[in-house]
DRENDO-1510 file (C-alpha; in Angstrom, 1 decimal, always signed):
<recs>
REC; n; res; u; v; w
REC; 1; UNK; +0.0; +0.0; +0.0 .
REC; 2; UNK; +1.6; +3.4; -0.7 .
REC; 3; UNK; +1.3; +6.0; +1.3 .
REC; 4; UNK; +1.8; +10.2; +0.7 .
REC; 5; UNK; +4.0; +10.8; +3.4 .
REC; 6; UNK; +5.2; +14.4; +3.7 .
REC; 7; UNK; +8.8; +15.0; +5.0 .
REC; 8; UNK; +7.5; +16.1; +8.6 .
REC; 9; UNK; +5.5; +13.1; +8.7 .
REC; 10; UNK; +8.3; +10.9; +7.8 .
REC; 11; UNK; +10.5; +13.1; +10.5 .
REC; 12; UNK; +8.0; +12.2; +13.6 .
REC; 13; UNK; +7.7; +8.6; +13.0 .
REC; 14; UNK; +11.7; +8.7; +13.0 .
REC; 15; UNK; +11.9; +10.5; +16.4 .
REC; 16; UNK; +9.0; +8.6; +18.1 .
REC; 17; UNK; +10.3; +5.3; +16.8 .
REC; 18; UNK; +13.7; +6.3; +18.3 .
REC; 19; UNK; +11.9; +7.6; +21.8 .
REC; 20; UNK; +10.8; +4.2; +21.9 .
REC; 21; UNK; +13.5; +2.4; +20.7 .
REC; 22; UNK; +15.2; +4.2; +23.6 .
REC; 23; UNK; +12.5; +3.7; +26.3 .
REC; 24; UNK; +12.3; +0.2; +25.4 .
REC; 25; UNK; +15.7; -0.6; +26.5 .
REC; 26; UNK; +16.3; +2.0; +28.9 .
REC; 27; UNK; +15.6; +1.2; +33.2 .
REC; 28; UNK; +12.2; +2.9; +33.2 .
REC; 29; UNK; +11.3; +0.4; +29.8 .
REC; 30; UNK; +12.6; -2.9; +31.5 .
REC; 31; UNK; +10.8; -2.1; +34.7 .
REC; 32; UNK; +7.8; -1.3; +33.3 .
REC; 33; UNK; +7.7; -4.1; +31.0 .
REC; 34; UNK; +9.4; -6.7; +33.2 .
REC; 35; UNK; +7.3; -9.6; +33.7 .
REC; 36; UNK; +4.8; -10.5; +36.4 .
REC; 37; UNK; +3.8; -14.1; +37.2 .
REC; 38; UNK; +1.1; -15.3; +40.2 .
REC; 39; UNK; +2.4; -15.9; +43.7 .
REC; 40; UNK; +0.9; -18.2; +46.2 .
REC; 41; UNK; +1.0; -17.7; +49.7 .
REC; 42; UNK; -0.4; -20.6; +52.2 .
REC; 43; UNK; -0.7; -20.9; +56.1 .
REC; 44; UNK; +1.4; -24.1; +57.5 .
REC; 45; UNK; +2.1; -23.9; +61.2 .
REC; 46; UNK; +4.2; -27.0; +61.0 .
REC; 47; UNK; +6.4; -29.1; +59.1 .
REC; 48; UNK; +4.6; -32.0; +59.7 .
REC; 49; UNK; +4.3; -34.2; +56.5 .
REC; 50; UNK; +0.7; -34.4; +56.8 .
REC; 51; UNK; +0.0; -30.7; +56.4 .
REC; 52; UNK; +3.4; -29.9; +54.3 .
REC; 53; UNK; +2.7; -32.1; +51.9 .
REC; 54; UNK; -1.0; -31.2; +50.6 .
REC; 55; UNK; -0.1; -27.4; +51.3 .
REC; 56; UNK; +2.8; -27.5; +48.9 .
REC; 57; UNK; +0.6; -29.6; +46.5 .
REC; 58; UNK; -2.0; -27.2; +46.3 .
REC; 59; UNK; +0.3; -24.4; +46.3 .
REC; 60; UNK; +1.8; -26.2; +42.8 .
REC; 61; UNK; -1.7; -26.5; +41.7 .
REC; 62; UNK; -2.4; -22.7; +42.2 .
REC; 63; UNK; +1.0; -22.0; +39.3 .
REC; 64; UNK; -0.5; -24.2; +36.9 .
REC; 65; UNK; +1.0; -27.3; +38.2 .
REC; 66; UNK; +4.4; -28.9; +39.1 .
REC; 67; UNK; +4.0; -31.3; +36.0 .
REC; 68; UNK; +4.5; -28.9; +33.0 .
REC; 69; UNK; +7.8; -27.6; +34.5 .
REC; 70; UNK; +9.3; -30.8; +35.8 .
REC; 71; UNK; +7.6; -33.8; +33.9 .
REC; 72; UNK; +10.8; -35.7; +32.0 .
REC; 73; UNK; +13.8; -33.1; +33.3 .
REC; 74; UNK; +16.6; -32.8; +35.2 .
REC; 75; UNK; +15.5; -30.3; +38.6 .
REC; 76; UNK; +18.5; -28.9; +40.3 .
REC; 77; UNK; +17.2; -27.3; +43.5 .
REC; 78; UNK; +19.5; -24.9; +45.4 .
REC; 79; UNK; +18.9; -25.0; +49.1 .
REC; 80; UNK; +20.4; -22.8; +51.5 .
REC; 81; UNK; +23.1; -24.1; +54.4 .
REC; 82; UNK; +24.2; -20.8; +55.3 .
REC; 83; UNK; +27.1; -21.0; +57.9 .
REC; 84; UNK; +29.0; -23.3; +60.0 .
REC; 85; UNK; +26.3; -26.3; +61.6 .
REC; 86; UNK; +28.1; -25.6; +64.8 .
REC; 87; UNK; +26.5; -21.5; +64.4 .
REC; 88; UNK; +23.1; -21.9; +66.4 .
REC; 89; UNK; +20.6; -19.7; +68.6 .
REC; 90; UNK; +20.7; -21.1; +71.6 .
REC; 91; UNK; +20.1; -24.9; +71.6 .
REC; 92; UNK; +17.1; -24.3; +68.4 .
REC; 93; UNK; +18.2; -26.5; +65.3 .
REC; 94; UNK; +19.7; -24.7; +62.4 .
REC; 95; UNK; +16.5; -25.4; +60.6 .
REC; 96; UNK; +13.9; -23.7; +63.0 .
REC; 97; UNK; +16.3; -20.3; +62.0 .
REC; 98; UNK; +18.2; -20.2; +59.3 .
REC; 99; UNK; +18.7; -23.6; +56.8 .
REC; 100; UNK; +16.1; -24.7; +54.8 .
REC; 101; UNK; +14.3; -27.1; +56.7 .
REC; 102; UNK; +14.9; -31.0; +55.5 .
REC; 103; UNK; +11.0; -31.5; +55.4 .
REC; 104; UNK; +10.5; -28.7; +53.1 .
REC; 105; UNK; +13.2; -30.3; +51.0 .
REC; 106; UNK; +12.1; -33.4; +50.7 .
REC; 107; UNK; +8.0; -32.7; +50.5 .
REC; 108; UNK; +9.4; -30.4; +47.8 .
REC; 109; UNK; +11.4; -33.5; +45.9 .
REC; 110; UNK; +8.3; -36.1; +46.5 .
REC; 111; UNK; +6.2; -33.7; +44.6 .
REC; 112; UNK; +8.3; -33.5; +41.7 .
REC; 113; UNK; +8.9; -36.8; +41.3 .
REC; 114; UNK; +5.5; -37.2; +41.8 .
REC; 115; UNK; +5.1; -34.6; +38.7 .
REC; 116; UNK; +7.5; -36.8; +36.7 .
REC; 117; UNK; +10.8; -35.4; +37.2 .
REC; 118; UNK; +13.6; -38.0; +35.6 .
REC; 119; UNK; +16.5; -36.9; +38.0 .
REC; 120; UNK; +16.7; -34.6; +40.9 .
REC; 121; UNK; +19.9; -32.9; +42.5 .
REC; 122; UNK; +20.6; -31.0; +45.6 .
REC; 123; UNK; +22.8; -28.4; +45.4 .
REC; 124; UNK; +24.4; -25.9; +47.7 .
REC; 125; UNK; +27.6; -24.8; +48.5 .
REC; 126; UNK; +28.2; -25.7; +52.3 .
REC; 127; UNK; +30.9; -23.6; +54.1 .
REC; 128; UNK; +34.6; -24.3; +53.6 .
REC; 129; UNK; +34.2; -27.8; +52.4 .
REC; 130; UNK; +34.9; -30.5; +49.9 .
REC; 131; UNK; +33.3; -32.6; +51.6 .
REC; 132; UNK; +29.6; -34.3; +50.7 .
REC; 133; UNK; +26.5; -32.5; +51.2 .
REC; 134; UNK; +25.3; -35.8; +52.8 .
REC; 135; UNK; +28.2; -35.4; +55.4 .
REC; 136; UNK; +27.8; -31.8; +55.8 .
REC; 137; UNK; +24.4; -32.0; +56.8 .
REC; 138; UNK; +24.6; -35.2; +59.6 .
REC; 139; UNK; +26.4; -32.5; +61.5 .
REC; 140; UNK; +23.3; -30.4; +61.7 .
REC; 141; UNK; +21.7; -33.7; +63.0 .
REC; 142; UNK; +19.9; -34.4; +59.6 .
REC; 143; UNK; +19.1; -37.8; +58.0 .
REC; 144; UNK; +20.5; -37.7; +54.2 .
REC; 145; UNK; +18.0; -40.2; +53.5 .
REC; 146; UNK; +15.3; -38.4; +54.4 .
REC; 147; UNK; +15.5; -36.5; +51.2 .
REC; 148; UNK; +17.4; -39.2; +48.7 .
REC; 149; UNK; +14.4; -41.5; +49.6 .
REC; 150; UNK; +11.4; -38.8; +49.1 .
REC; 151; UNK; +11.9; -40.0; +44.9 .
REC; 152; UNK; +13.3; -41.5; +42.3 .
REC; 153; UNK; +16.9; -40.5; +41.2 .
REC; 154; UNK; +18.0; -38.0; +44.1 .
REC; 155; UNK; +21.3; -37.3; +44.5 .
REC; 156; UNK; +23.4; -34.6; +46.5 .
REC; 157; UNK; +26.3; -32.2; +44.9 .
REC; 158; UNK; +28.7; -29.9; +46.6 .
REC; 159; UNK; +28.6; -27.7; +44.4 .
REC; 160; UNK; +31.6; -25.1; +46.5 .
REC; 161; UNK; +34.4; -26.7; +44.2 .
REC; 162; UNK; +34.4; -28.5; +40.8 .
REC; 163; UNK; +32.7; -31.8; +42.1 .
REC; 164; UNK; +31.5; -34.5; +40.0 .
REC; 165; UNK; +32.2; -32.5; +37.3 .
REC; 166; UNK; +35.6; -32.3; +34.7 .
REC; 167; UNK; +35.6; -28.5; +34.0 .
REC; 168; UNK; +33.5; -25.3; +35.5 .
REC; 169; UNK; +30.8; -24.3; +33.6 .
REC; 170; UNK; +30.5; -20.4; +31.9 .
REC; 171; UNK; +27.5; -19.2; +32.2 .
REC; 172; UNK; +27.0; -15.3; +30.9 .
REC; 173; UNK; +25.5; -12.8; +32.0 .
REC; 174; UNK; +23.1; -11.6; +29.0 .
REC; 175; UNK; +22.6; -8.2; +29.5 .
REC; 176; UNK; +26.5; -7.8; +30.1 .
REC; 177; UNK; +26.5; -7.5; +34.2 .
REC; 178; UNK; +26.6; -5.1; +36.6 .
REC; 179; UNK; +29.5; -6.5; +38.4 .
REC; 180; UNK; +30.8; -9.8; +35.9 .
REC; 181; UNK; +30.0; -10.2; +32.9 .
REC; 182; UNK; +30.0; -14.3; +33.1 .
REC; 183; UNK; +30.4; -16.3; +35.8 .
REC; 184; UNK; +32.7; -20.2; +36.2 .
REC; 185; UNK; +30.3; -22.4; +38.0 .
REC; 186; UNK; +30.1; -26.0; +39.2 .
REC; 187; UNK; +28.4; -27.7; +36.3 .
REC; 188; UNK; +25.1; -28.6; +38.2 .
REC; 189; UNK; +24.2; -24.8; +37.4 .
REC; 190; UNK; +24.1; -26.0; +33.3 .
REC; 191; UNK; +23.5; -29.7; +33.5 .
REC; 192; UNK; +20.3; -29.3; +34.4 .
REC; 193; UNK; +16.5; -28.1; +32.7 .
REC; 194; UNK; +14.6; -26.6; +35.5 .
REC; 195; UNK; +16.4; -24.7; +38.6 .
REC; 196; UNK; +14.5; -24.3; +41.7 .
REC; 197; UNK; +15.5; -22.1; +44.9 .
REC; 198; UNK; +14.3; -22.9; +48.1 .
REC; 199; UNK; +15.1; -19.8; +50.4 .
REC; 200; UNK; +14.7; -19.3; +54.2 .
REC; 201; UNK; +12.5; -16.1; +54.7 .
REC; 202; UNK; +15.3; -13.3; +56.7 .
REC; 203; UNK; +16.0; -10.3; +56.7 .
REC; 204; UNK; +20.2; -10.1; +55.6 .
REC; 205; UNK; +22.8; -8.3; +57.1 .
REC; 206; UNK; +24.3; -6.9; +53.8 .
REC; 207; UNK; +21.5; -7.4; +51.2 .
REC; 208; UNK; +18.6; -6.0; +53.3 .
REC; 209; UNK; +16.5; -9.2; +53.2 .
REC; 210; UNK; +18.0; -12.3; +51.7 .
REC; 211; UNK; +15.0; -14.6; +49.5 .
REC; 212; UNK; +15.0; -16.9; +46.5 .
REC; 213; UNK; +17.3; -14.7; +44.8 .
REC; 214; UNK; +20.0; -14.0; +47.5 .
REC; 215; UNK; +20.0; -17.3; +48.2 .
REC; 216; UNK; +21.4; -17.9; +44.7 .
REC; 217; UNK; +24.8; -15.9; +46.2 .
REC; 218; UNK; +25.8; -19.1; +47.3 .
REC; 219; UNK; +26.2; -20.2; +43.3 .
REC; 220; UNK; +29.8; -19.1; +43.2 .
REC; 221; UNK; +32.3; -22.0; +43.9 .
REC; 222; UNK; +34.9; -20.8; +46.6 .
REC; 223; UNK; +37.8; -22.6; +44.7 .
REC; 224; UNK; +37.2; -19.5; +42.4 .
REC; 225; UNK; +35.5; -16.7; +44.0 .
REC; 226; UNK; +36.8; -17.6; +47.5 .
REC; 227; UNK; +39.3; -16.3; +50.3 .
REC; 228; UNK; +41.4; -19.4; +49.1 .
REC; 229; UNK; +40.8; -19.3; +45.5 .
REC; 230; UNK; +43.8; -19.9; +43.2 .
REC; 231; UNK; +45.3; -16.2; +41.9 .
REC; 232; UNK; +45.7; -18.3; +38.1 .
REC; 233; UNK; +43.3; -21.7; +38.2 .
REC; 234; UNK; +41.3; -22.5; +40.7 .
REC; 235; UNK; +42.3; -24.1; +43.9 .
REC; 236; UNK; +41.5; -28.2; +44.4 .
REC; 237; UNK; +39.0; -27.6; +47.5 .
REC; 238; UNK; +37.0; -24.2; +48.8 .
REC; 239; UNK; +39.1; -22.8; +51.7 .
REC; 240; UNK; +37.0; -19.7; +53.3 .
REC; 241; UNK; +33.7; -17.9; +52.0 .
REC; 242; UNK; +33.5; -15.2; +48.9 .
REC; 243; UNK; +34.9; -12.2; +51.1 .
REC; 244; UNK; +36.0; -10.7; +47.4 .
REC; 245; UNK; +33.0; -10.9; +46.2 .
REC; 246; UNK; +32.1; -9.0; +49.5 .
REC; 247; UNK; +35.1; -6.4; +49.5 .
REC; 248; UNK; +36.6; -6.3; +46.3 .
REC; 249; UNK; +39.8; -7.2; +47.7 .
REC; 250; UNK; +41.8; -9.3; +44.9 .
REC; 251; UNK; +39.9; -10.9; +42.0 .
REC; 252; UNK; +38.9; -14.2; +41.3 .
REC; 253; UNK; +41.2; -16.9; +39.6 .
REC; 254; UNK; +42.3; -15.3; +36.3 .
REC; 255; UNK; +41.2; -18.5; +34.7 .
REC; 256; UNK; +37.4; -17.2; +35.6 .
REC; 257; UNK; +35.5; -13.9; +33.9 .
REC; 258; UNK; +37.2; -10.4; +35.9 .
REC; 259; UNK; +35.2; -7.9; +37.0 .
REC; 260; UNK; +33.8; -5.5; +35.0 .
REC; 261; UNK; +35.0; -2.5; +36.7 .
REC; 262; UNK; +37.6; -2.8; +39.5 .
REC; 263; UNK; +37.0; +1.1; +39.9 .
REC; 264; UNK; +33.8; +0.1; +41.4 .
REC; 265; UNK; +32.8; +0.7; +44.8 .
REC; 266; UNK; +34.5; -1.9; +47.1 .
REC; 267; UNK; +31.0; -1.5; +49.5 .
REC; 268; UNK; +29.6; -4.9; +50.1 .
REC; 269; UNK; +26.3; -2.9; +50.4 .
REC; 270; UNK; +26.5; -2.2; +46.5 .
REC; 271; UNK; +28.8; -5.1; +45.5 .
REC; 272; UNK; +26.7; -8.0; +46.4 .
REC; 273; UNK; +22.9; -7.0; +45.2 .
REC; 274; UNK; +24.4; -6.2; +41.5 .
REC; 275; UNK; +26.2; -9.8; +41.9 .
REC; 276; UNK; +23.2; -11.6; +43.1 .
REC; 277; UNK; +21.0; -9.9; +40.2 .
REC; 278; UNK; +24.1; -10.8; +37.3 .
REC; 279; UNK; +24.3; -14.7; +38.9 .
REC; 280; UNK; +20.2; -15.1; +38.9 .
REC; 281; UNK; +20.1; -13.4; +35.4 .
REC; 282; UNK; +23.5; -16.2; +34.2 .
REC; 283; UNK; +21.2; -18.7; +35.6 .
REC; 284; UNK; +17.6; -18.3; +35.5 .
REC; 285; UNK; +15.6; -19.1; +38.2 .
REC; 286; UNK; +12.5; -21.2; +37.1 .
REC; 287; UNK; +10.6; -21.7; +40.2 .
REC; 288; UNK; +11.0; -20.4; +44.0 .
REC; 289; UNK; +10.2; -21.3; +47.5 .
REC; 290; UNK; +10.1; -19.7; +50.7 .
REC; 291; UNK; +10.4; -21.5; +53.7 .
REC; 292; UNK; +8.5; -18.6; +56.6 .
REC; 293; UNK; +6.8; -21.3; +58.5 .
REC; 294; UNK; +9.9; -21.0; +61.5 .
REC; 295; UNK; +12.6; -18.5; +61.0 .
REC; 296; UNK; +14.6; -16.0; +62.8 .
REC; 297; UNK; +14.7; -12.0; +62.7 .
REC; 298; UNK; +17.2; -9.7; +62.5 .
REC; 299; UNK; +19.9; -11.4; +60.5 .
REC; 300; UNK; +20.8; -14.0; +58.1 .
REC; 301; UNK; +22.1; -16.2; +60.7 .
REC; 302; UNK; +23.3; -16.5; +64.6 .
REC; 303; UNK; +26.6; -14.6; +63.9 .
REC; 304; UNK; +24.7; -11.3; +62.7 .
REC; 305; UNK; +24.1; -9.8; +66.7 .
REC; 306; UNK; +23.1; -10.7; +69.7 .
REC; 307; UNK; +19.2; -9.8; +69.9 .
REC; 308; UNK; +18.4; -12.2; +67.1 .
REC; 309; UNK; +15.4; -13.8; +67.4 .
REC; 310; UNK; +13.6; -17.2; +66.3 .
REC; 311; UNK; +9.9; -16.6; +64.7 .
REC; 312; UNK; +7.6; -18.5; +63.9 .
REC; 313; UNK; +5.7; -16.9; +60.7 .
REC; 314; UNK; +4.0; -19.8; +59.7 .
REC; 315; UNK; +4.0; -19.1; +55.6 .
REC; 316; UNK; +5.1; -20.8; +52.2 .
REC; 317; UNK; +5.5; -18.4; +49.1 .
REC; 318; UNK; +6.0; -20.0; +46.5 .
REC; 319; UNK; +6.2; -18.6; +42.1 .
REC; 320; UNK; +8.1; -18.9; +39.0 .
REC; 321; UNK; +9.9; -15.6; +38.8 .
REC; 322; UNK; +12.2; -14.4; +41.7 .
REC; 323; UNK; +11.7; -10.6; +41.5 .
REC; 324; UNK; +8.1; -11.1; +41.9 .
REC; 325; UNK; +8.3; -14.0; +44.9 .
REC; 326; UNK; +10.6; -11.7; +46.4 .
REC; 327; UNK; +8.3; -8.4; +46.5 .
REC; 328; UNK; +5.1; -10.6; +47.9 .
REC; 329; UNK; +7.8; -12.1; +50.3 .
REC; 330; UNK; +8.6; -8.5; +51.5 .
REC; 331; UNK; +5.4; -7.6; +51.5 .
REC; 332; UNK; +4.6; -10.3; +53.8 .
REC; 333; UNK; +7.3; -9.3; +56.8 .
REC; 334; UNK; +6.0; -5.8; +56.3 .
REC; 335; UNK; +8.7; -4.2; +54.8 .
REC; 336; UNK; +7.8; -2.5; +51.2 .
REC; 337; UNK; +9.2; -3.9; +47.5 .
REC; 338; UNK; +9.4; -0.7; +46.2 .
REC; 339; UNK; +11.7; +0.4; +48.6 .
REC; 340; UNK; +15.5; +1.5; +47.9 .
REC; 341; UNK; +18.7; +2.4; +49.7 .
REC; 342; UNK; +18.1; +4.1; +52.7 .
REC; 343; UNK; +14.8; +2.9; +53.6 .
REC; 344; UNK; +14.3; -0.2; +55.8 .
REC; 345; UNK; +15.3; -2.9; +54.9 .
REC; 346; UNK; +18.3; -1.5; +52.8 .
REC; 347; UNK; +18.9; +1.3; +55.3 .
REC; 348; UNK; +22.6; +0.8; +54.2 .
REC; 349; UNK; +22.6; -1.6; +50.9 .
REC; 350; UNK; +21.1; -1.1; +47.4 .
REC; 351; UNK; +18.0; -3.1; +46.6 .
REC; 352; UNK; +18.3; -6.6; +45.2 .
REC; 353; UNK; +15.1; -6.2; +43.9 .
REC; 354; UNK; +15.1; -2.9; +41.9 .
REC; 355; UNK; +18.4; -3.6; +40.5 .
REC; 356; UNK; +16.6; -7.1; +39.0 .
REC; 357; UNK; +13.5; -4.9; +37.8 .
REC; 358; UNK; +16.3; -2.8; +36.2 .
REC; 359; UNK; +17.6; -5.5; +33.8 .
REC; 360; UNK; +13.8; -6.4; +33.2 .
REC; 361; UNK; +14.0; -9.6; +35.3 .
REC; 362; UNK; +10.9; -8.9; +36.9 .
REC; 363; UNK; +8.9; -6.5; +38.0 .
REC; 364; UNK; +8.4; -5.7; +42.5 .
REC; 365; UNK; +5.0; -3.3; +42.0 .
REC; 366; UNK; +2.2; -5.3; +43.7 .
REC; 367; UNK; -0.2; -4.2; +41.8 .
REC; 368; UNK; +1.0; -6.3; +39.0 .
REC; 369; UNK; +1.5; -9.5; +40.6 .
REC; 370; UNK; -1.4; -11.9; +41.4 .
REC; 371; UNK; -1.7; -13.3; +44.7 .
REC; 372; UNK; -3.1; -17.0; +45.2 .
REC; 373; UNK; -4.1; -18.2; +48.3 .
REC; 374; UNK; -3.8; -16.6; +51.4 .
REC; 375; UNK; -3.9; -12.8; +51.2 .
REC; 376; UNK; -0.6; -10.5; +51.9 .
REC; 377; UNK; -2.9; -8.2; +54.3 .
REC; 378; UNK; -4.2; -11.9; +56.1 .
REC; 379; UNK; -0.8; -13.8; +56.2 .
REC; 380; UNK; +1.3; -10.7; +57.1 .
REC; 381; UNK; +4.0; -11.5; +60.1 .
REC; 382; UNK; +5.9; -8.0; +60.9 .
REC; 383; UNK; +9.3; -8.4; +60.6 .
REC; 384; UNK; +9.6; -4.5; +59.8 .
REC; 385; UNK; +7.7; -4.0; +63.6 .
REC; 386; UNK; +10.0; -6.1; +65.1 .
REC; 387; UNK; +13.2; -4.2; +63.2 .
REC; 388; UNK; +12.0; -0.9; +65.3 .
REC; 389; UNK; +12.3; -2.3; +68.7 .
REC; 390; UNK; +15.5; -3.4; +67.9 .
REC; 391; UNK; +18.7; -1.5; +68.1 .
REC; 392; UNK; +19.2; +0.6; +64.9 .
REC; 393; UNK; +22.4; -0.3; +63.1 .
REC; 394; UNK; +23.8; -4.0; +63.3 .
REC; 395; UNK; +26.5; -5.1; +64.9 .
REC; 396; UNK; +29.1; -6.4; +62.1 .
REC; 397; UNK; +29.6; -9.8; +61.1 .
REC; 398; UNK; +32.3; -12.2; +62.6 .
REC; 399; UNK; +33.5; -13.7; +59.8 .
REC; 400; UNK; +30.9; -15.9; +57.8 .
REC; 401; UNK; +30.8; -14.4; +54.4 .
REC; 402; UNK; +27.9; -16.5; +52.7 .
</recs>
């Protein structure tokens, strides 16, 4: 069809196409376009099998179903172990505070084998350790079993140094990275089809609140990103936690992607977030789950402060896009999604979640997310109450760098 198009015509289709063009792929385009998926929140006071187990499966139900994301594929699900097992609050097990408790774990794995999945595999990175994730995990009085046994074609990986595998994965970053533009990981991050995070709801010392995608920190193997890492290859075992990611200190093994920019600030407050949001971006979280039925407040775990407390919140969240399981999470322990630097939680730290919405990851605005289940306004447990009759500032870590 032709059309008379006059030269002033033709000149403000060119400048609106380029306005767009330049919206489209600026912050304020990615955020307003990023995507929004439902999020269902359930009650479960316990972690009794017998109301885990249907809670979970109706959770599933409520995302269209465990069966169309797992059915014939390999699930990698990356659990969270954060600090030593000897680290507790008083004499409560680490799973009432800060791991991800076994029973969520395992109901999680019976369901998806349930759902068909052909092979399942643990992963996590447990603290300064070669050794098994089985092993790791009888010293915080677990039975491995419990979880190998819950389906068909469980295993474990440690997934802090090469393990099982012959060479480190690259996995990029695709919209370049804040911090790295690619990341070396243990090849459990690649080898698999669907990758699942099941996060402990807490608030984090460094990252404001640490959820399905802080827990994904743990991703980077200390034989590369570690206190001990090699300066040229990597080392043979993880010696130490990710204290350069942290401070900026030295950079990874030069066999590995550098940083971007070592001009950068050397803030953990502003280093970590933009790594979280580069690793979660590398590897794509497909679906997420919060453990909030016991927890703690005030920290990431027992070496945070003193006043640290054990809750009981009694919530699963569970979606298929981190951004937005993360803002309903928040939401939930009353602190606000569209909240930045200098407003609680990130009093002191950049926000995990903007920086995400940023890169067009997902979007944090409530109003675009769908709740199923339980309502944010009914299921709401205030962690940001709590925060107030606290002491303002935290007292610095001692030493775990997760």
């Amino acid at each position: 069809m032709y059309c008379n198009y006059t030269r002033r015509k033709w000149l403000s289709n060119a400048a609106a196409a380029v306005s767009g063009a330049y919206l489209a792929g600026s912050k304020l385009g990615r955020a307003a376009t990023a995507p929004a998926t439902p999020v269902s929140v359930a009650r479960c006071k316990t972690y009794e099998p017998s109301e885990l187990l249907p809670t979970m499966q109706k959770m599933f139900d409520q995302l269209g179903g465990l069966g169309r994301l797992v059915k014939g594929k390999t699930v990698a699900i990356k659990i969270n172990l954060t600090g030593a097992p000897t680290y507790r609050i008083g004499h409560l097990p680490l799973e009432d505070t800060h791991y991800t408790h076994p029973h969520v774990i395992a109901a999680a794995v019976h369901l998806m084998g349930a759902a068909g999945a052909s092979r399942i595999r643990i992963l996590e990175s447990p603290w300064s350790t070669a050794d098994p994730v089985e092993e790791y995990i009888l010293r915080a009085n677990w039975e491995p079993r419990d979880i190998l046994g819950a389906a068909r074609n469980v295993e474990f990986e440690n997934t802090n140094y090469l393990g099982t595998g012959k060479k480190y994965s690259r996995m990029v970053v695709p919209y370049g990275g804040y911090m790295f533009p690619a990341f070396d990981l243990n090849h459990s991050y690649e080898d698999c089809d669907v990758f699942v995070s099941i996060a402990k709801m807490k608030e984090h010392a460094t990252a404001g609140v640490t959820l399905s995608m802080k827990n994904c920190f743990g991703l980077t193997p200390c034989t590369v990103y570690g206190t001990g890492a090699g300066a040229d290859e990597p080392s043979l075992i993880p010696k130490g936690g990710r204290t350069l990611i942290h401070a900026g200190n030295r950079g990874p093994s030069k066999s590995a992607p550098q940083e971007k920019d070592p001009s950068s600030p050397r803030e953990d407050t502003y280093r970590v977030p933009r790594t979280v949001v580069d690793l979660i971006s590398a590897r794509p979280i497909h679906l997420a789950i919060i453990d909030g039925i016991k927890t703690m407040t005030g920290g990431e775990g027992p070496w945070i402060r003193e006043d640290l407390q054990p809750a009981a919140p009694g919530l699963l969240v569970a979606g298929t896009n981190p951004v937005n399981i993360d803002a309903v999470s928040m939401a939930l322990m009353g602190f606000d999604p569209m909240a930045d630097r200098g407003t609680p939680p990130f009093e002191r730290c950049d926000s995990t979640l903007r920086l995400a919405e940023d890169v067009g990851v997902g979007t944090r605005d409530l109003s675009r997310i769908e709740v199923a289940g339980v309502s944010i306004s009914e299921a709401k447990f205030d962690f940001a109450g709590i925060r107030k009759r606290r002491r303002a500032l935290p007292v610095p870590a001692i030493g775990i760098r997760g």
